[in-house]
GULUMKE-148714 format. One record per residue (C-alpha): residue in three letters; x, y, z. Coordinates in Angstrom, 1 decimal. Example, Ala and Ser with C-alpha at 12.3 -4.5 7.8 and 13.67 -1.06 7.14 Angstrom:
BEGIN
+------+--------+--------+--------+
| code |      x |      y |      z |
+------+--------+--------+--------+
|  ALA |   12.3 |   -4.5 |    7.8 |
|  SER |   13.7 |   -1.1 |    7.1 |
+------+--------+--------+--------+
This chain:
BEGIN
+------+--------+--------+--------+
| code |      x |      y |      z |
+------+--------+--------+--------+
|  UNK |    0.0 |    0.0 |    0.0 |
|  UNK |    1.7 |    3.3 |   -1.0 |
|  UNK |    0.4 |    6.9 |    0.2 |
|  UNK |    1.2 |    9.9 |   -1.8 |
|  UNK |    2.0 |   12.5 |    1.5 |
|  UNK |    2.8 |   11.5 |    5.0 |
|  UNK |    1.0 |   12.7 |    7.7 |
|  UNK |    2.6 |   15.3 |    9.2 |
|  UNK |    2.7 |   13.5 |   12.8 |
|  UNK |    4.5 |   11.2 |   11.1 |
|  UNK |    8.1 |   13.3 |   10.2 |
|  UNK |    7.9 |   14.3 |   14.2 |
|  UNK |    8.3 |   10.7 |   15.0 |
|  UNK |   11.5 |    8.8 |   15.3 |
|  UNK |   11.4 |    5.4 |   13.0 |
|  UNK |   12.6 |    2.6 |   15.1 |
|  UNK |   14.0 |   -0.3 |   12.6 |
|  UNK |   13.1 |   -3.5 |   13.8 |
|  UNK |   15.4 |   -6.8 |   12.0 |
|  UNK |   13.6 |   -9.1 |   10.3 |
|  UNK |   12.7 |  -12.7 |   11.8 |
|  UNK |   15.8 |  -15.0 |   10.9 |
|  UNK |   14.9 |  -18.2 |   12.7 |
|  UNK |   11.9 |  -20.2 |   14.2 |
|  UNK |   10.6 |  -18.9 |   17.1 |
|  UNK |    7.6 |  -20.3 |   19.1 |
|  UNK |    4.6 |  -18.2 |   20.5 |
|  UNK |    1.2 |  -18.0 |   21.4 |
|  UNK |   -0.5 |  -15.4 |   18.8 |
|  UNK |    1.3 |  -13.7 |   16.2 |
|  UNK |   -0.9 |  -10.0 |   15.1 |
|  UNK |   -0.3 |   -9.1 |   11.3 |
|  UNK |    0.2 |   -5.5 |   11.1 |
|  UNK |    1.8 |   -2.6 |   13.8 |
|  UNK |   -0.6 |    0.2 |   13.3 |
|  UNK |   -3.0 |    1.2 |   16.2 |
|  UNK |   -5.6 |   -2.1 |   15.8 |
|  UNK |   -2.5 |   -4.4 |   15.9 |
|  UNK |   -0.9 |   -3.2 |   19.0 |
|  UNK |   -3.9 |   -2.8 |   21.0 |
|  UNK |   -4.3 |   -5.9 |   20.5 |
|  UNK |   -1.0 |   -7.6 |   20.5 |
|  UNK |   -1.0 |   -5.4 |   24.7 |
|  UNK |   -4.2 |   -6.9 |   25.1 |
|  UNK |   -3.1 |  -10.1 |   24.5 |
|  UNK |    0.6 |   -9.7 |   26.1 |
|  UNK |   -1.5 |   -8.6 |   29.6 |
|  UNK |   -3.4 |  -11.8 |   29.5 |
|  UNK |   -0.5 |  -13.8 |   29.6 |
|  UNK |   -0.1 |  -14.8 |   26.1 |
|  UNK |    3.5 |  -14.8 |   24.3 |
|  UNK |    2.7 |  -12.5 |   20.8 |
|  UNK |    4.7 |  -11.3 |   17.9 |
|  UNK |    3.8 |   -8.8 |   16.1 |
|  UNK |    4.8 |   -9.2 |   11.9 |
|  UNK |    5.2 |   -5.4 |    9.8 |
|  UNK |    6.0 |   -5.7 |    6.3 |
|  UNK |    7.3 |   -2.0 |    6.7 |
|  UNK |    7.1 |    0.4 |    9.7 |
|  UNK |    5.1 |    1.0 |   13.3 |
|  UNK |    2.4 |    2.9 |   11.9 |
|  UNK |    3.3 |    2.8 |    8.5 |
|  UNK |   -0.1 |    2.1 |    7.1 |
|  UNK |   -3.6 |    2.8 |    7.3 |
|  UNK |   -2.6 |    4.1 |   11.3 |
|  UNK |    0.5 |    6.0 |    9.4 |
|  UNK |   -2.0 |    8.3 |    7.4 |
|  UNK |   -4.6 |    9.5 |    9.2 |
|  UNK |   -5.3 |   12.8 |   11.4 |
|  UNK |   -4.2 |   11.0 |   14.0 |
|  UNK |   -7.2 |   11.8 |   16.0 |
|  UNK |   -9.4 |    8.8 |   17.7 |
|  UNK |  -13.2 |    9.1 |   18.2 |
|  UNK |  -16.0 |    7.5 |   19.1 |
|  UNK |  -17.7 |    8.6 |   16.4 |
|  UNK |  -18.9 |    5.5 |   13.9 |
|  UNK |  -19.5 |    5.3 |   10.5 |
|  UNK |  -23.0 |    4.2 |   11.4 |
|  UNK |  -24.7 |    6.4 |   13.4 |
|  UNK |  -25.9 |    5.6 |   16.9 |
|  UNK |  -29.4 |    6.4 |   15.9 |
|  UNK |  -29.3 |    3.3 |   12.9 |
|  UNK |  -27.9 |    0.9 |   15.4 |
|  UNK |  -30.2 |    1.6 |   17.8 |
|  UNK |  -33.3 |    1.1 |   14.9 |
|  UNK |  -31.4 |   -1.6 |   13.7 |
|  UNK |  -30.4 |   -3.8 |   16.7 |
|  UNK |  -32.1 |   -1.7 |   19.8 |
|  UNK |  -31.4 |    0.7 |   22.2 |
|  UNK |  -29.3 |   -1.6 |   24.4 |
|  UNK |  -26.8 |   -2.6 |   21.6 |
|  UNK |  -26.5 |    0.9 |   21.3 |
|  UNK |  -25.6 |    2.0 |   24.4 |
|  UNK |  -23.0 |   -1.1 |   24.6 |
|  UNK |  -21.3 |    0.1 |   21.3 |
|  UNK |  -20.9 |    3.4 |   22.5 |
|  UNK |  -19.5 |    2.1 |   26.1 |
|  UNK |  -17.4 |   -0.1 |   24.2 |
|  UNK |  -16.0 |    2.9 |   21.9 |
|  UNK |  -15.3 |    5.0 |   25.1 |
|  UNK |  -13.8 |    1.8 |   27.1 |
|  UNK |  -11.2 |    1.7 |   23.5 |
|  UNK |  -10.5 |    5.5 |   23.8 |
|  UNK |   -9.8 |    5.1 |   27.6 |
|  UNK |   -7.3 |    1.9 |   27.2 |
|  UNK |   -5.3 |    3.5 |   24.0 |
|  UNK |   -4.7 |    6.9 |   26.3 |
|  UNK |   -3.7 |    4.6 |   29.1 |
|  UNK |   -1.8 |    2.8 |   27.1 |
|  UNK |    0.0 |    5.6 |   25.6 |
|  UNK |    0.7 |    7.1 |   29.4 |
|  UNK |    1.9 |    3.8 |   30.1 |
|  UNK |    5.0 |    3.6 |   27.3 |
|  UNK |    5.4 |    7.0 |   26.0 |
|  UNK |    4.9 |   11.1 |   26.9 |
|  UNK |    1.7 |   11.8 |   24.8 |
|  UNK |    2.3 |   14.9 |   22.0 |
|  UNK |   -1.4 |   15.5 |   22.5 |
|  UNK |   -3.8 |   16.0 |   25.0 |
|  UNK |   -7.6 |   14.5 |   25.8 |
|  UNK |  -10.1 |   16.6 |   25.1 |
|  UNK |  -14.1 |   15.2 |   25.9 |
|  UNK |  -17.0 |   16.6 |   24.4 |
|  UNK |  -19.3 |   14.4 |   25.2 |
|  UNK |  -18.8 |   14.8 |   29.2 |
+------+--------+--------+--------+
C-alpha cells in the first residue's frame, strides 16, 4: 500500500528499525500489522499472559494508522441512531461504552509507554 504525503505526525516521530525474523521462534499469537488495531491488540493479548509477535512488512504505523489525522473518536460510520433502529437501544448503548472503554485503554496505554504529543479533550462529558 503506497500513500502519496505523509502525515505530518508522522516526520515528528523517530522510525525505530526493527530486524527481520531469521529463525523459528515459538509463540502463542502472532498479530499481522503494527498500526494502532494491531498493538492494541497484540497489549491486550501480552496482559493476559499470552507470548505474541507482532509481523510489519514496513514500519510501526506505517499504514492505514500511518496516514490518518491522527485523532481517535467514538464517532462511527454508522450512526448511533441506525444501530439503535437496527439492533435496539441496548446494543447501542454497549457500542458506544465499548467505543469509550477503546479511547480510555489506548490513552492509558500511551501514558503507560510514552509522553503523549497530544492531550484529551471530551465533548461528550
Amino acid at each position: 500500500m503506497t500513500f502519496p504525503t505523509p502525515a505530518t505526525w508522522q516526520a515528528q516521530v523517530k522510525q525505530t528499525r526493527f530486524a527481520r525474523l531469521g529463525e523459528d521462534i515459538e509463540t502463542d499469537v502472532v498479530v499481522i500489522g503494527a498500526g494502532l488495531t494491531g498493538l492494541v491488540t497484540a497489549a491486550r493479548l501480552v496482559r493476559s499472559g499470552n507470548s505474541v509477535v507482532v509481523m510489519e512488512r514496513s514500519r510501526v504505523g506505517s499504514g492505514t494508522s500511518g496516514y490518518t489525522t491522527a485523532h481517535v473518536t467514538a464517532l462511527l460510520d454508522s450512526s448511533y441512531h441506525a444501530i439503535q433502529s437496527k439492533f435496539g437501544k441496548d446494543a447501542a448503548k454497549l457500542v458506544a461504552r465499548a467505543m469509550t472503554e477503546a479511547i480510555d485503554e489506548l490513552e492509558q496505554l500511551a501514558q503507560s509507554c510514552c509522553k503523549p504529543r497530544s492531550r484529551r479533550t471530551d465533548l461528550m462529558s
